[in-house]
N, C-alpha and C positions, 0 to 999 in steps of 0.2 A: 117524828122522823127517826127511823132507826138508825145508829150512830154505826159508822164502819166498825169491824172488827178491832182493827190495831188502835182504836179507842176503849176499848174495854177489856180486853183479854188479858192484859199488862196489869192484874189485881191480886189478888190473896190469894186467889186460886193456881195460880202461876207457877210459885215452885214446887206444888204437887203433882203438875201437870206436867210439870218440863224439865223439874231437877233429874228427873231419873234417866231422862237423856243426855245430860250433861257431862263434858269430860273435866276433867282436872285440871282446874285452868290454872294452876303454877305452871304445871308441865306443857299448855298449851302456850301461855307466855313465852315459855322459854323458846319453843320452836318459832312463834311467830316473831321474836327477837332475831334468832338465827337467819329466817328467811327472808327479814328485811333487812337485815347487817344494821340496825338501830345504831346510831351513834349515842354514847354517856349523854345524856344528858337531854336528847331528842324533845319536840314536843309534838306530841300526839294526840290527834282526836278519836274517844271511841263513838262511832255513829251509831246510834241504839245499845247504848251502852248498859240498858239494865240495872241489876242488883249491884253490877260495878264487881261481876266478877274476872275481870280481865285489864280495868281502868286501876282497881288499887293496886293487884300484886306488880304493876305497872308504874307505879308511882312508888313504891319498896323499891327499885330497882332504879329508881334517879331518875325517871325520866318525870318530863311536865306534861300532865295528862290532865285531856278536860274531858268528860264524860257529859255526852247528851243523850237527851230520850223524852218523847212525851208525856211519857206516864207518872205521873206525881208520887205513885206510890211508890214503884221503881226505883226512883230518884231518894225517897225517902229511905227506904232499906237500907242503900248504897251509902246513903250521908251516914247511918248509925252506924255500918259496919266500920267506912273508914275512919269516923270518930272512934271507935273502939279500938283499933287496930295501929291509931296516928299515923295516917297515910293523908297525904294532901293533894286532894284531887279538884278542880275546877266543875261542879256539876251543874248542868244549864238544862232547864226543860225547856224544850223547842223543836218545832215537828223540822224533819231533815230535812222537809221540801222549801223552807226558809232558811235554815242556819246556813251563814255563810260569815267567814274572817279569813277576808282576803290576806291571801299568801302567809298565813299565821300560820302553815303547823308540818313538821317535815314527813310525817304521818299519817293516813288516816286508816281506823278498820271499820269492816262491817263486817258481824263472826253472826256466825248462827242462822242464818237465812236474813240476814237484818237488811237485806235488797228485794225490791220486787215488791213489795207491799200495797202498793198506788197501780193505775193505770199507767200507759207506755210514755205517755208524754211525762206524768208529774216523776218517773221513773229516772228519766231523762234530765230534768228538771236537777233530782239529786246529784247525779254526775256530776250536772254541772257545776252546781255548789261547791262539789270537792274538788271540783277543778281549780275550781275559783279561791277555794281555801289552802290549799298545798302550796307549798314551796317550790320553785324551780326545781327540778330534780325527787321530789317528793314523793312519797309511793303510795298505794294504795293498795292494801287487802281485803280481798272479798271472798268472804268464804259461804258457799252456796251450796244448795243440792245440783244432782249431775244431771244435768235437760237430758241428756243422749239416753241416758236409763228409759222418760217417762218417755221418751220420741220414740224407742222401740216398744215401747208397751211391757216395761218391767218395771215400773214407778209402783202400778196400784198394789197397794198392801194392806191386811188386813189382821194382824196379830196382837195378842195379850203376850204382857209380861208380867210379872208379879214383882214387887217393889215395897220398900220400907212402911209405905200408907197404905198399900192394899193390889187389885189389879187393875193392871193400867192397859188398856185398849187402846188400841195407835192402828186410826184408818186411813188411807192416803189415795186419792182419784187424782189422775194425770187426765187433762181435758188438750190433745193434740194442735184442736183448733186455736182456743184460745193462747195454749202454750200456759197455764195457769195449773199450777198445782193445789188442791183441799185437803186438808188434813184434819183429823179430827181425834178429839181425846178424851177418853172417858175413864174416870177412875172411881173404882168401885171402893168404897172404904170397909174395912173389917164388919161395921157394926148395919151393912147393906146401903149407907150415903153414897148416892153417885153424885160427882163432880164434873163435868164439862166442859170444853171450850171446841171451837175452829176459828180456820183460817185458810185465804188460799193467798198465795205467793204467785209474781207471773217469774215461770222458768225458763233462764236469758242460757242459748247456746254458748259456745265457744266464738263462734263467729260474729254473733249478734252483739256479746259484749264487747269486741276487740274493734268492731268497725263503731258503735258504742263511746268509747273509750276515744278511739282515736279522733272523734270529732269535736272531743273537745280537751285534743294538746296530751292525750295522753297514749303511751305506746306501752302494751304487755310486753312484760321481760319472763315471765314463767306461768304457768299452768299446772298446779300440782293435782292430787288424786287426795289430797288428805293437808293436814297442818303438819303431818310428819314428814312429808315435801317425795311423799310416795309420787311414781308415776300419774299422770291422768289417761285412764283409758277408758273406753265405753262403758264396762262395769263396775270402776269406780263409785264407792258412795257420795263425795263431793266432788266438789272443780273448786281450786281454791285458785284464785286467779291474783298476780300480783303486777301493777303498773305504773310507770314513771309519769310525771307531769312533767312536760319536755316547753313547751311554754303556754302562755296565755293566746287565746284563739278567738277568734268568732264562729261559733258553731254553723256547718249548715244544716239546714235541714236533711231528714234522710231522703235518701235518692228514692222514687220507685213511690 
């Protein structure tokens, strides 16, 4: 049985595939600091928290940070760096459609596309979780690609860059119907090795996530265009959405 993607994509091939997209994550810390007015000392969870590039410079800065993620090897990177670095971080492998510590954390992020990975319900599912895990008052950043981009048919992309290992091919198909975005990555190494991976993400609107959101206790207070707390407008690269958990609920089901 073939294993979904977000079971195997998370390996060694990983940060030749994706480091070179990657931004600065001191300096992305420090914004998403800013944008949630973090109190000293916070605890927060990163959900798909990776190599632990935003869980440790996270825990340098006082706060109590637990970083979760499936992927074992992920997790293992993340453990050597912060043992190299003495950053003391909580890291837990477990799929985000189970982690849950109720009312444990005033925090939670999801960076990088780390939403939408599962079908609508177990999508859902997650939400809930963080609902379920946040604190009265707790926020929640999601930082995503912009649905409106692939809704009007300016998502597909098909372009090389060239990069520290070689050239890197970044293909990207917007599927309307499904509302699912595929991406695919092919990197060519000097010596002619190519490398591999995809993935498709389902891409949640502005609306979709806010009525989303709101059914389980949670109310959007901002909608940025970036982590630098840019505008959000249609041509926007991300929607970086950020929301309060206002209390504990019983979800309904969606209308319709």
């Amino acid at each position: 049985m073939t294993r979904p993607w977000f079971e195997t994509i998370f390996d060694e091939r990983y940060p030749e595939l994706f480091g070179p997209l990657e931004r600065d994550p001191e300096e992305e810390v420090s914004k998403i600091v800013g944008l949630l007015s973090l109190p000293p000392g916070a605890s927060v969870v990163d959900l798909g928290c990776g190599r632990g590039r935003h869980a440790i410079p996270l825990s340098r800065r006082g706060y109590r940070v637990t970083g979760v993620d499936l992927s074992e090897k992920m997790l293992g990177l993340a453990r050597e760096r912060a043992q190299r670095e003495g950053a003391s971080v909580e890291w837990v492998r477990e799929d985000m459609r189970k982690f849950v510590r109720r009312g444990a954390f005033d925090a939670c992020l999801s960076l990088f596309t780390s939403f939408g990975y599962f079908n609508d319900e177990e999508n859902e599912r997650v939400i809930g979780n963080v609902s379920k895990s946040l604190k009265e008052g707790g926020a929640l950043l999601l930082d995503l690609r912009n649905a409106q981009k692939g809704l009007a048919g300016e998502e597909d992309a098909d372009s090389t860059v060239v990069v520290p290992s070689g050239r890197l091919r970044l293909r990207v198909r917007f599927d309307r119907t499904t509302r699912r975005a595929r991406a695919e990555h092919e990197l060519t190494r000097p010596d002619g090795i190519r490398i591999s991976s995809a993935f498709d993400v389902r891409i949640y609107s502005e609306e979709e996530l806010t009525e989303l959101l709101c059914r389980y206790g949670m109310r959007v207070t901002a909608v940025h265009g970036s982590l630098d707390g840019a505008p959000f407008t249609p041509g926007a690269e991300r929607m970086v959405v950020i929301a309060k958990r206002l209390q504990q609920i019983v979800p309904h089901p969606p209308s319709g």
